[in-house]
C-alpha positions in Angstrom: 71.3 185.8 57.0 69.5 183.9 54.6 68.0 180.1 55.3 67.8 178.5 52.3 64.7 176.2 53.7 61.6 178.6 54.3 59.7 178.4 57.9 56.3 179.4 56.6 54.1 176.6 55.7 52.3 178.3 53.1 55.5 177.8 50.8 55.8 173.9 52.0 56.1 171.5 49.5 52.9 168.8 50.4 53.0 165.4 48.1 51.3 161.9 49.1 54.7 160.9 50.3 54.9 163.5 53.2 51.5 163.0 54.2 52.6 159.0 54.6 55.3 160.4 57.0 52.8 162.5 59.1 50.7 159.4 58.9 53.6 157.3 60.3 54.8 159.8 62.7 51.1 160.0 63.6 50.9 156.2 64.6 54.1 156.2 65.9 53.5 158.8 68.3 50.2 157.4 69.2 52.1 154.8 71.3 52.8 157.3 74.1 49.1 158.5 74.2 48.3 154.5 74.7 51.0 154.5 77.0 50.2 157.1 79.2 46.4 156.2 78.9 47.4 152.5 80.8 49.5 153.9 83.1 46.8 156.3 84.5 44.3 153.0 84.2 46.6 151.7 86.9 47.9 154.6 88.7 51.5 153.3 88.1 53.9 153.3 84.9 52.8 150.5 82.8 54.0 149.2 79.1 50.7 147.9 77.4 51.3 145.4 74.5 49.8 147.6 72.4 52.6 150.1 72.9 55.0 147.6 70.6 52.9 146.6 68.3 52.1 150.5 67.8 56.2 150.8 67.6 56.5 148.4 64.9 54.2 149.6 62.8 55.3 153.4 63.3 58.9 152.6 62.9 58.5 150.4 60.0 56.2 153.0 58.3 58.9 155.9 58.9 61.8 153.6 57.8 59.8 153.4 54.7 59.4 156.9 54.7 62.9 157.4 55.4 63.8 155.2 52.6 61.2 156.7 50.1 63.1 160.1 51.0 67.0 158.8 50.9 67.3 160.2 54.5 70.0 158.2 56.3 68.8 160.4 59.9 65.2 158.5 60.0 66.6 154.6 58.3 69.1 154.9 60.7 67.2 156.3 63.7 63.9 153.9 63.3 65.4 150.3 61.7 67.3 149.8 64.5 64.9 149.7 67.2 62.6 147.4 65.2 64.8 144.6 66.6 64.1 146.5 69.9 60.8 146.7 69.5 60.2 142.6 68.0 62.1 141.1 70.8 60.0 143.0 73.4 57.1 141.1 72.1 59.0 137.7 71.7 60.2 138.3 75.6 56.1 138.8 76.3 54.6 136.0 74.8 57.4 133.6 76.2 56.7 134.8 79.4 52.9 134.1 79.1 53.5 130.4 77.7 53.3 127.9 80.8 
């Protein structure tokens, strides 16, 4: 059986527009590590702020990608959870206003 997409990385096609999306995916994942680094700071599970403001940026940044790339999987799979990831921080900073 043939695969008409090749698995070694030596025949990969690099441009500056896939190294955007590993800079994206990158930033995106780097929420988790943040994540995961507060959560062991308190020895319970814990959702810094930074964690959505690393979302946003990451999401927005792969939609962009996604868009740059006419790949309807990543558009719809990040824009959504922008609004997700926006009202989170609009639910925090009402909740810190007196």
């Amino acid at each position: 059986m043939h695969f008409p997409l090749s698995f070694d990385p030596r025949t990969w096609h690099w441009d500056l527009l896939a190294a955007f999306g590993f800079i994206a995916q990158a930033l995106f994942a780097a929420r988790f590590i943040v994540q995961w680094i507060a959560s062991e700071r308190r020895k319970i599970s814990h959702v810094p702020v930074a964690f959505w403001y690393l979302s946003i940026c990451g999401g927005l940044l792969l939609t962009i990608y996604g868009v740059a790339r006419r790949d309807p999987v990543i558009i719809l799979g990040q824009a959504p959870a922008l609004i997700v990831y926006i009202r989170n921080l609009m639910l925090i900073r009402s909740a810190r206003v007196p």
